[in-house]
RODO-2510 file (C-alpha; in nm, 4 decimals, decimal comma):
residues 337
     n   res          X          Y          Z
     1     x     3,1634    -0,1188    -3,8096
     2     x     2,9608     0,1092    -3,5997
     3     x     2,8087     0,0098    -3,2604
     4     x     2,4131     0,1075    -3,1786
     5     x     2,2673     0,1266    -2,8262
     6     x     2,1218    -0,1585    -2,8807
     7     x     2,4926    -0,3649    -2,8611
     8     x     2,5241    -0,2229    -2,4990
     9     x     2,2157    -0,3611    -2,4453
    10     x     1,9565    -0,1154    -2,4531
    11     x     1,6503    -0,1741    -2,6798
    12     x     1,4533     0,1196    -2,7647
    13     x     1,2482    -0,0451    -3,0043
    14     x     1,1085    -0,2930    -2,6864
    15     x     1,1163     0,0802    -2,4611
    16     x     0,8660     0,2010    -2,7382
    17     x     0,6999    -0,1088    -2,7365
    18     x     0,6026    -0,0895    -2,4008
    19     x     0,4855     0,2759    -2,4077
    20     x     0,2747     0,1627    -2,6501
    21     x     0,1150    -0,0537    -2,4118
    22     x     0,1566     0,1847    -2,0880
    23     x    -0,0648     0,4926    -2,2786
    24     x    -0,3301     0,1684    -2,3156
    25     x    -0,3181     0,0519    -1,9651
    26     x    -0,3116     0,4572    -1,8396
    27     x    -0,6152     0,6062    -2,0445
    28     x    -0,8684     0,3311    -1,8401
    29     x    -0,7613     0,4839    -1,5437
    30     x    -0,7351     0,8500    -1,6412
    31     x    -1,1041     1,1245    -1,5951
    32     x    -1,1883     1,4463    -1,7423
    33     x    -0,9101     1,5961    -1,5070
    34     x    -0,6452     1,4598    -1,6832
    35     x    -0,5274     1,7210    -1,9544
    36     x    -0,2981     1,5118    -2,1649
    37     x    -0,2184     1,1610    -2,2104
    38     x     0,1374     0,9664    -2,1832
    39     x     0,4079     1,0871    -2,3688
    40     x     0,4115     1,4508    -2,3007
    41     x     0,7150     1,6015    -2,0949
    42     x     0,4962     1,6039    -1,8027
    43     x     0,1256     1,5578    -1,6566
    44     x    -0,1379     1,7861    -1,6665
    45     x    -0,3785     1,8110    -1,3711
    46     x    -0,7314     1,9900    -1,3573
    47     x    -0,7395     2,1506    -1,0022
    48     x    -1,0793     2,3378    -1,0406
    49     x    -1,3511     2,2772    -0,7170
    50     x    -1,1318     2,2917    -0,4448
    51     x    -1,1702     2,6113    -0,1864
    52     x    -0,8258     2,5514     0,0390
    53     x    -0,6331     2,2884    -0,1285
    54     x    -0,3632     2,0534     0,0110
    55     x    -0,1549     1,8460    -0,1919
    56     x    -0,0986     1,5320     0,0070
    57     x     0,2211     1,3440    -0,1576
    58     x     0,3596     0,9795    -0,1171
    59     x     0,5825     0,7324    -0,2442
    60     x     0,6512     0,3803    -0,1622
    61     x     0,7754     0,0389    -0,3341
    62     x     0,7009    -0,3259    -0,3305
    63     x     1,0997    -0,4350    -0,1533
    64     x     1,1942    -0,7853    -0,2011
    65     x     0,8205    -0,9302    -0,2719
    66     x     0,9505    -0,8937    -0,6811
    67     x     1,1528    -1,1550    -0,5896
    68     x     0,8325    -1,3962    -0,5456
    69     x     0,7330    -1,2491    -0,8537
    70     x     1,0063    -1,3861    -1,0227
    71     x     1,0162    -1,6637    -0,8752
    72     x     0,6672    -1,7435    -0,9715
    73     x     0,7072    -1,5636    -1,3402
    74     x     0,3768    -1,3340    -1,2145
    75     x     0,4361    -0,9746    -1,2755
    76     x     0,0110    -0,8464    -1,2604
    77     x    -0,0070    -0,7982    -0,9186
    78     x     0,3042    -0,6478    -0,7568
    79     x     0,1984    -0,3356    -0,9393
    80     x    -0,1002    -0,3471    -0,7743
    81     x     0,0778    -0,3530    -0,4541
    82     x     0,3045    -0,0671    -0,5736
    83     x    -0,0326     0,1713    -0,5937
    84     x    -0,1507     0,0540    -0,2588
    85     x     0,1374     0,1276    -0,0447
    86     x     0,1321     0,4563    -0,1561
    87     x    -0,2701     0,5571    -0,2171
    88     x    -0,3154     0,4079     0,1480
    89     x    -0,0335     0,6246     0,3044
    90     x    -0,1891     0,9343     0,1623
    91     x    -0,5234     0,8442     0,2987
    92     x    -0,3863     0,8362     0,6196
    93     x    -0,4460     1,2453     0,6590
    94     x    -0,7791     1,1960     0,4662
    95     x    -0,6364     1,2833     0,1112
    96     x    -0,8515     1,2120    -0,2080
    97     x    -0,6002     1,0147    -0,4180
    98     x    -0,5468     1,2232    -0,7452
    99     x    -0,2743     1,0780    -0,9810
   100     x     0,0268     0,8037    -0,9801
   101     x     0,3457     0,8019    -1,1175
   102     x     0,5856     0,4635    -1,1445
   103     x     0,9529     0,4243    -1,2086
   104     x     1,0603     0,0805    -1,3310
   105     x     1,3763    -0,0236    -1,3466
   106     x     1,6042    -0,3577    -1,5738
   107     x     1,8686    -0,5024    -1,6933
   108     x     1,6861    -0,5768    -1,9804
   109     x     1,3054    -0,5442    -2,1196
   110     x     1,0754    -0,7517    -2,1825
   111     x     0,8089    -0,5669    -2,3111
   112     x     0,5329    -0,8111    -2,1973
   113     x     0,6663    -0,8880    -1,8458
   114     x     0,7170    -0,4677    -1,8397
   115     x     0,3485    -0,4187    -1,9558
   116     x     0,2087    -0,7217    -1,6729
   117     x     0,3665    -0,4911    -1,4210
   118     x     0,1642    -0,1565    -1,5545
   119     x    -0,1210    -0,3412    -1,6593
   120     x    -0,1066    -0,4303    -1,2537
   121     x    -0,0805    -0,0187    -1,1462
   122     x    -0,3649     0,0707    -1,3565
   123     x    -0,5834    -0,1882    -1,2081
   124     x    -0,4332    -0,0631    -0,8780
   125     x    -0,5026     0,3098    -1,0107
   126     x    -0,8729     0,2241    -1,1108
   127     x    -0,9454     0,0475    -0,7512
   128     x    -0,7968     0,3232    -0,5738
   129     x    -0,9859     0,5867    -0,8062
   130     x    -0,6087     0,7593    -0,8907
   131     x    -0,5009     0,8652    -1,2869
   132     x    -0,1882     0,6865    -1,4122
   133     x    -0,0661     0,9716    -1,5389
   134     x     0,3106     0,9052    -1,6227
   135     x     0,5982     0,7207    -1,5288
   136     x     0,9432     0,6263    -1,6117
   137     x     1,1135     0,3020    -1,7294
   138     x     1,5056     0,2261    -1,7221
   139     x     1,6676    -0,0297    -1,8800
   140     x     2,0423    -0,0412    -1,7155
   141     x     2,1931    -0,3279    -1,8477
   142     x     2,4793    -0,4601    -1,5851
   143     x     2,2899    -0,2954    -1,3513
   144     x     2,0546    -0,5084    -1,2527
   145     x     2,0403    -0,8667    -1,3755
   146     x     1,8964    -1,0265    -1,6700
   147     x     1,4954    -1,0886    -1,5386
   148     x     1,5543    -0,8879    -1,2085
   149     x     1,3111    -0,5562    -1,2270
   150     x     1,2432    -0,2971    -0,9480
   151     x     0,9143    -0,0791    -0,9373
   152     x     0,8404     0,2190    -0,7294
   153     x     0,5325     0,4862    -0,7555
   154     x     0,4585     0,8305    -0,6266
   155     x     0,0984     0,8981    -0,5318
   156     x    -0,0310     1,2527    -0,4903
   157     x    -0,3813     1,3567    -0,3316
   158     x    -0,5285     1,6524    -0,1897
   159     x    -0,8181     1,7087     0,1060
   160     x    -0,9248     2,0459     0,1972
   161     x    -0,7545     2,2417     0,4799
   162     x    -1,0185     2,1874     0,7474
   163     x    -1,0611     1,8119     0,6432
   164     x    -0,7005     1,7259     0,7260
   165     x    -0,7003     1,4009     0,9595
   166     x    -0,3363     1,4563     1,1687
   167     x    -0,4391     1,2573     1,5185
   168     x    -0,4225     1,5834     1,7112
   169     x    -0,7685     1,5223     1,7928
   170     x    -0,6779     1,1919     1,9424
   171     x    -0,8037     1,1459     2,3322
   172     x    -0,7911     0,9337     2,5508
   173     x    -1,1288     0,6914     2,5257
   174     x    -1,0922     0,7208     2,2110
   175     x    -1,1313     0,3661     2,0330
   176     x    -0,9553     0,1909     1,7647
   177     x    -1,1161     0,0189     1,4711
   178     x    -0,8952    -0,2336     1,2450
   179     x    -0,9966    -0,3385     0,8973
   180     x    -0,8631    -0,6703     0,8338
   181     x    -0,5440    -0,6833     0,5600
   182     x    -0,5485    -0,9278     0,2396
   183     x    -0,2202    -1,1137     0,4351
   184     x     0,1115    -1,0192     0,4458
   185     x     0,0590    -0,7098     0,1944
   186     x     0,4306    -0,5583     0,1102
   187     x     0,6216    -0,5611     0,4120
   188     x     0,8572    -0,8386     0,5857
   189     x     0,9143    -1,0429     0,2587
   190     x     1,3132    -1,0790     0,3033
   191     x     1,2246    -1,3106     0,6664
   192     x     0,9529    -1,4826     0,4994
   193     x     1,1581    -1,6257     0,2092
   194     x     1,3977    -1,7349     0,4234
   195     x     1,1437    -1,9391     0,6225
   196     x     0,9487    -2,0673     0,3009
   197     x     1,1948    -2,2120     0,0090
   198     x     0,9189    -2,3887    -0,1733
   199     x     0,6546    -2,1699    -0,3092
   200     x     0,4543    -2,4612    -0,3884
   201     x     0,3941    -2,5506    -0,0158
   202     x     0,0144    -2,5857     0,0706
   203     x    -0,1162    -2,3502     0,3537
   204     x    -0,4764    -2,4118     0,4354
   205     x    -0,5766    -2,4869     0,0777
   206     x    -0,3483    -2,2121    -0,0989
   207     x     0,0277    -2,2675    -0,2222
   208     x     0,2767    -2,0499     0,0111
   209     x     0,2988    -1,8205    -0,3931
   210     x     0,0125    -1,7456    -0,3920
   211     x    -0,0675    -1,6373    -0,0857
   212     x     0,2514    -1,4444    -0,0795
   213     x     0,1499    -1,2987    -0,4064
   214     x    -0,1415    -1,1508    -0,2708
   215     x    -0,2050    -0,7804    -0,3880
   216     x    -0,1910    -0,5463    -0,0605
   217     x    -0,5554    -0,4114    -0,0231
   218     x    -0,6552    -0,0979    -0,1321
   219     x    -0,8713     0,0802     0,1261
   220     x    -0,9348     0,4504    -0,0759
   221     x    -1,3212     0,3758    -0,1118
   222     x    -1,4504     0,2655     0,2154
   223     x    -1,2292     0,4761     0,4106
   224     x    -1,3308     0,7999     0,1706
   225     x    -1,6796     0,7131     0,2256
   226     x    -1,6098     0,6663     0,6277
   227     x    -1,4607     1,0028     0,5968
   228     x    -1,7439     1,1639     0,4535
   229     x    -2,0269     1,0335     0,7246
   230     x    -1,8602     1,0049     1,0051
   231     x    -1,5836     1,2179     1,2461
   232     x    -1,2520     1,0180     1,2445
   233     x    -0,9599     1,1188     1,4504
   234     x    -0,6269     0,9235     1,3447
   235     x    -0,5998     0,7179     1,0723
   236     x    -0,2663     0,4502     1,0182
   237     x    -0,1494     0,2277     0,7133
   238     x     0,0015    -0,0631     0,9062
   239     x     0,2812    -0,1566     0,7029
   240     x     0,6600    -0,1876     0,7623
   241     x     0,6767    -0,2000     1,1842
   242     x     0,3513    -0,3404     1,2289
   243     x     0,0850    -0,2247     1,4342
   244     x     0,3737    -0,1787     1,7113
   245     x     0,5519     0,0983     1,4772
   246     x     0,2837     0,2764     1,2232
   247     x    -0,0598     0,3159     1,5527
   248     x     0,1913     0,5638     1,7368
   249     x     0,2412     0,7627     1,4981
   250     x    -0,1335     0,8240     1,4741
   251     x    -0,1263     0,9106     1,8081
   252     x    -0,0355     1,2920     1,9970
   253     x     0,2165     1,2238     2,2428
   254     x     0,1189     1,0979     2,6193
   255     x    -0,1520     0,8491     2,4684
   256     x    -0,1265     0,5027     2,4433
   257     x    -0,2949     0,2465     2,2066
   258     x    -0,4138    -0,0524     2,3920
   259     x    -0,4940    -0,3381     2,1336
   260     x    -0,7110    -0,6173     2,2026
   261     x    -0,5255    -0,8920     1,9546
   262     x    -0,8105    -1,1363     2,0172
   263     x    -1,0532    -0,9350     1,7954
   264     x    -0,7957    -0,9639     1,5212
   265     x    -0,9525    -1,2206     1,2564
   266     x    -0,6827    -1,4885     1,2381
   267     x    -0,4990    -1,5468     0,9203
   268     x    -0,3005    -1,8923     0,8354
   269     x    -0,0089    -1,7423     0,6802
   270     x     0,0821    -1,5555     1,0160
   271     x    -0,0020    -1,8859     1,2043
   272     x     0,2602    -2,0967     0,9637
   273     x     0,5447    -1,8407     0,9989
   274     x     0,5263    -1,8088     1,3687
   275     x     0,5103    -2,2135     1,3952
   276     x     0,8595    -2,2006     1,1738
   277     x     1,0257    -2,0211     1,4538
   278     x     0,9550    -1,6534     1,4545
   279     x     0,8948    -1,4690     1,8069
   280     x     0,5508    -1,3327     1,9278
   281     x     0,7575    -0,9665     1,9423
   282     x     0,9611    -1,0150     1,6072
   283     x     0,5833    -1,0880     1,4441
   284     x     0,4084    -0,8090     1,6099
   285     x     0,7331    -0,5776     1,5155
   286     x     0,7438    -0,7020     1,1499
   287     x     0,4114    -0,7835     1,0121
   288     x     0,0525    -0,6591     0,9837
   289     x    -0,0801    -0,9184     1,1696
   290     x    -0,4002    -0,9469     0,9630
   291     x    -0,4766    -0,5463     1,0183
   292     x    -0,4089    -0,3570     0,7063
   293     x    -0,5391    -0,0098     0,8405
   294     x    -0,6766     0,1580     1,1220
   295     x    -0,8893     0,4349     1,2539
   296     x    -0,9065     0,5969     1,5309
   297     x    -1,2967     0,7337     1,6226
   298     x    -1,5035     0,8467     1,9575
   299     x    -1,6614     0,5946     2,1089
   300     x    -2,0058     0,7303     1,9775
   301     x    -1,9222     0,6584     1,6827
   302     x    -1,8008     0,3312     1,6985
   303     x    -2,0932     0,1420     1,5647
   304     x    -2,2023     0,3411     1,2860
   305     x    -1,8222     0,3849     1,1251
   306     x    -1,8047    -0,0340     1,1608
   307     x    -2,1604    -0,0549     0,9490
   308     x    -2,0009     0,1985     0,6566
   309     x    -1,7141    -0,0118     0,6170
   310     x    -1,8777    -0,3334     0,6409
   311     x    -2,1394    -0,1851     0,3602
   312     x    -1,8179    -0,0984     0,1787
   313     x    -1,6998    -0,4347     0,1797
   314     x    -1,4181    -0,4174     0,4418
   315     x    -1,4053    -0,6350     0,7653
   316     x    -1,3817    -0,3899     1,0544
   317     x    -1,3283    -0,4914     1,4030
   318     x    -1,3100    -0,3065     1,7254
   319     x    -0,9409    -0,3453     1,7608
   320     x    -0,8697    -0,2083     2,1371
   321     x    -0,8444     0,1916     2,2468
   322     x    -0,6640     0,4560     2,3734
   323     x    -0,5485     0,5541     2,7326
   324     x    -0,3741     0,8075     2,9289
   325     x     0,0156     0,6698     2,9083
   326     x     0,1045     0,6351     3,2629
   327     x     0,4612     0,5256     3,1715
   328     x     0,7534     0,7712     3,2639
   329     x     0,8990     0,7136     2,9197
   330     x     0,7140     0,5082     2,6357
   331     x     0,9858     0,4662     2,3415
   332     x     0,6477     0,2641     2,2423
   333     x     0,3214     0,4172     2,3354
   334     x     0,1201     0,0533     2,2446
   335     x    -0,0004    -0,2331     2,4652
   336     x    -0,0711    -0,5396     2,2645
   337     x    -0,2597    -0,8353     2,5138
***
């Protein structure tokens, strides 16, 4: 009797199954710069229209916020999340995103839980104005477990040369403008299941699931538009660190980013996981904090980046400034009062 791949416990009929569905999900997100569709060796890119041309390149994953997925047998919005943590890095030095790629990976595929989880990164591609343009899936049976998956992406994007945003233009004076996160986005999700075992918990009208399922918010147009009218200096994704880890690095060094955490729009979910035990520090050091992205501006210019943003549909805040650092040796150039 011969064995198949299939009696190891890979399923290429469900693998083509899902492809299928993927080169559905992809062609809503993909534009006339697309050159081929899914299923080719590799993607095809249009680059015409650019004069000096930077590819702008990252890649990110969603960590241990699946396992809320699973828990809650929702797999349309952590691929969401999967696009935003990398489209929002790449804005950070003012790049256009261009395409996304995902890898997912099982022990064994379900072809509809598999095509929730790419129907959630084109939805993530068409907010963030990206083309899914290919991707990987591997089912690796005694790999991972039975129902566990694990989803990454690559975003690429490009800005001209002399529209690169770096924070070398960062002085002090300067001031800092937050626009408010969705909640907890993608970052600090192994402390916050320890701290909430029932996902059914009410938090100011919401179950602890759902607000923990929250997609991370994707800030490509207003921030794209902000570029476009106004001069910004430094631009940071606050995600893994919090503002304490991702503002420096915004920031040329002998500055200092004083942050005004009164002007920060409060959030209950931050509010119930500091009441269950977590320090003021460890929460500043771990979590966004209700700021899911800032920019750093003049102060001219203050007023009329808030009002593009705003007419964008973000909340944006003055969230403090930046100073002369005056210590002898900062290992953390911010000052949160």
């Amino acid at each position: 009797m011969s064995i198949t791949y299939k009696d190891s416990g890979v399923d290429k009929e469900a693998g083509y199954a899902l492809v299928n569905k993927a080169k559905q999900h992809a062609k809503t997100t993909h534009n006339d710069r697309v050159l081929n569709g899914i299923g080719s060796f590799a993607a095809l890119y249009d680059m015409q229209g650019y004069q000096q041309p930077v590819l702008v390149s990252g890649t990110d994953g969603v960590g241990t916020k699946l396992a809320v997925a699973f828990q809650q047998n929702r797999y349309d919005t952590v691929g969401i999340d999967c696009v935003a943590m990398c489209v929002n890095d790449i804005l950070c030095h003012g790049a256009t995103p261009l395409f996304f790629l995902d890898y997912i990976g099982c022990g064994k595929l379900d072809p509809e839980q598999a095509s929730d989880l790419v129907a959630g990164i084109a939805e993530g591609c068409r907010q963030s104005g990206c083309a899914l343009v290919g991707g990987e899936t591997a089912e690796m049976p005694g790999f991972y477990k039975d129902g566990d998956y694990d989803i990454a992406g690559f975003a690429v994007g490009v800005v001209e040369r002399d529209a690169i945003v770096d924070g070398s233009a960062v002085k002090a004076g300067d001031k800092i403008i937050g626009l408010a996160s969705s909640g907890l986005h993608s970052n600090g999700f192994s402390l916050v299941r320890k701290l909430f075992s029932d996902l059914s918990e009410n938090i100011d009208g919401q179950s602890v699931g759902e607000r923990l399922l929250t997609p991370t918010k994707i800030y490509t147009a207003a921030v794209l538009a902000t570029l476009k009218a106004h001069q910004v200096k430094g631009m940071a994704h606050i995600t893994g660190g919090g503002l304490t880890e991702n503002i420096p690095r915004a920031l040329p060094a002998g500055l200092c980013a004083q942050i005004d955490s009164k002007n920060i729009p409060t959030q209950p979910i931050f509010q119930a996981i500091a009441a269950r035990g977590v320090a003021t520090d460890e929460m500043w050091n771990t979590f966004n904090m209700g700021v899911g992205f800032v920019m750093i501006v003049g102060e001219e210019a203050v007023k009329g980046v808030i009002a593009t943003l705003s007419a964008h549909g973000e909340s944006a805040f003055l969230l403090g400034d930046i100073s002369a650092d005056m210590t002898e040796n900062a290992q953390q150039p911010i000052v949160i009062v």
